[in-house]
N, C-alpha and C positions, 0 to 999 in steps of 0.2 A: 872863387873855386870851391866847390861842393870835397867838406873834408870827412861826411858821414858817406857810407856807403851800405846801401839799404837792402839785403837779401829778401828776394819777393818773390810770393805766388798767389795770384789774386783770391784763390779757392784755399786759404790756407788761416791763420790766426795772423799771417802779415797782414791784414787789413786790420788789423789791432794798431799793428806799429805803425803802420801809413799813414792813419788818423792821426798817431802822436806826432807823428813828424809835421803833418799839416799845422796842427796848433802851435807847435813848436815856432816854423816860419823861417827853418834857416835853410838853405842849400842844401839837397842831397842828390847823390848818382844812385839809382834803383838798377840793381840787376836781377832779373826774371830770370825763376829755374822753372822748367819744366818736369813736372812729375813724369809725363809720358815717357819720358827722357831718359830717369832716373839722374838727373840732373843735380839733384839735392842729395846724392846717395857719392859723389865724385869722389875721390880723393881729395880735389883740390876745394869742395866744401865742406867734407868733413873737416879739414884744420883748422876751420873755419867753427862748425861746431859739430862734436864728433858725434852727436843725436841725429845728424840730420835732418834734424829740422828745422822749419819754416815759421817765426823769423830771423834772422839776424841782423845787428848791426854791428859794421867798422866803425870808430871814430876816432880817428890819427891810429894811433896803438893798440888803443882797446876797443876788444869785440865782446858784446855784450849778446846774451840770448833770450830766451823767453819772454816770454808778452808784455809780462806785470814786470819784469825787471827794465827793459827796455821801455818802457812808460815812466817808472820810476829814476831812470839811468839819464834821460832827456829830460825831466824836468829839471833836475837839480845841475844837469850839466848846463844849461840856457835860462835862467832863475828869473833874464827877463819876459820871457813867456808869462810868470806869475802863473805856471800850472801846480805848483805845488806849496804848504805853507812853509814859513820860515823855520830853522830847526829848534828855534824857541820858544815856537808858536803851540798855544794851546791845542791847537787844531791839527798839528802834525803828525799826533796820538790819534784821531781820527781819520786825517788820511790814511797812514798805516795800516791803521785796522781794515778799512773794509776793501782798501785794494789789496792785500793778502786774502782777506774774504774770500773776493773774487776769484784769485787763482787757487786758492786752500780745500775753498769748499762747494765755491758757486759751480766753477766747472765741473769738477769730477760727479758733482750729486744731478746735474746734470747729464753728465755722460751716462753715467751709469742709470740713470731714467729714461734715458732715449734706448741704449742698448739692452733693455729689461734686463739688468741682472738681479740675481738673487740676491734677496736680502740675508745679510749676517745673522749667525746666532744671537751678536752682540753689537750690534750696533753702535755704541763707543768704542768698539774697536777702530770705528771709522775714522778719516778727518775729517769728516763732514759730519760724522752723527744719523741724522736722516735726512732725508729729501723733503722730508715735511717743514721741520724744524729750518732746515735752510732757508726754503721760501720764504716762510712767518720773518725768519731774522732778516733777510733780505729788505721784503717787502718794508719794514720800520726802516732800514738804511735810505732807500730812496724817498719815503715820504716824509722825513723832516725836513725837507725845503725843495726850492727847483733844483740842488744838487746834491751831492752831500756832503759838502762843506756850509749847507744854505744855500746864500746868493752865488756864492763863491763856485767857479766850474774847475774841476782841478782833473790831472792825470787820474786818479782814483776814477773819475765819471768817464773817462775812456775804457778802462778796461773794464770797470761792474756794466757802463752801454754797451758793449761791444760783447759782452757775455747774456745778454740781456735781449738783445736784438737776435743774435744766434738763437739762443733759446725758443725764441716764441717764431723764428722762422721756420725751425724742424721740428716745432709744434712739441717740446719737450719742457716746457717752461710755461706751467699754468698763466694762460693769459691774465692776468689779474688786471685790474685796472691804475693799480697805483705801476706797474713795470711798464704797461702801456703808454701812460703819463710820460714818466721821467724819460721814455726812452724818446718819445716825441720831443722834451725838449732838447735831450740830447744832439739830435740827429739834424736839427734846425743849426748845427753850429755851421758857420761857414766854410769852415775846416775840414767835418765831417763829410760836408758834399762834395768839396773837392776831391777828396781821396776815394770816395763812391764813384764819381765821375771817371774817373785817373781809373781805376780799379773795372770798373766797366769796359771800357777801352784795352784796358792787358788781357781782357777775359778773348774779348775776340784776335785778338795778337796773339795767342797762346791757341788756340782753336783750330 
């Protein structure tokens, strides 16, 4: 019996957590809100998470939110996955870093490049710094190996994929060739298609 309970909307960052859940491999119940709906805006899923947004997970007692957390939250709750390093492991310092990256810097310099806003007086005011600088740091994350833990595929390559893949789909994430790369091997995981597939399928369900 499925004891995660998955808050979904295919057109949302829960195609983050879908992924995770795919790699993961353990039983969940997915319940679709509908934006049309205001479905996501309820009572009964604000207690859930009072932002309103999409994604969330149950799992027994605790409900976790956000992309990178929820990435973070199933690895180490399911350690047999092997999606994340051990917490003694050299490499854990790594994973850290660049999945906070991700949500710290990757998105918002992102956002804020698709939405053209204006640039700061100061630009370290920023979390991100600039949108320049991000890419450049970016771009070195993904090309030290096929992941970036190396060989190793870990939660960290779901959410920088998964921000990576967004990017260059609403054409706000300089195509470069090395995000091109990584994101192909990303995307070949068997996991990742499943939840593309699965996610396909809610789109016209939802329609």
């Amino acid at each position: 019996m499925a004891d995660i309970t998955f808050f979904h909307n295919p057109q949302s960052r829960g195609r983050i957590a879908h992924w995770m859940l795919e790699e993961v491999g353990v039983p969940y119940k997915t319940q679709l809100l509908r934006f049309d709906r205001g479905e996501h805006k309820t009572p009964e899923y604000l207690a859930v998470n009072p932002m309103g947004k999409i994604p969330a997970i149950k799992h027994g007692d605790t409900v976790v939110t956000e992309a990178g957390a929820i990435c973070a939250y199933l690895a180490d709750a399911f350690p047999a996955a092997n999606l994340a390093p051990p917490t003694n492991s050299p490499e854990r310092g790594t994973y850290y870093r660049w999945l906070f990256f991700g949500a710290g810097c990757v998105e918002p310099a992102i956002v804020d490049h698709m939405f053209k806003r204006p640039p700061v007086d100061r630009p370290g005011a920023l979390g991100y710094g600039s949108y320049a600088d991000t890419l450049n740091a970016l771009e070195k994350a993904v090309s030290a190996g096929r992941f970036i833990l190396g060989d190793r595929f870990s939660a960290a390559d779901v959410y920088v994929g998964s921000e990576i893949g967004w990017g260059l789909m609403a054409k706000a994430l300089e195509p470069r060739k090395a995000f091109q790369d990584y994101l192909a091997r990303c995307t070949e995981r068997p996991a990742f298609k499943r939840a593309a597939a699965q996610d396909e399928k809610y789109i016209k369900e939802l329609a």
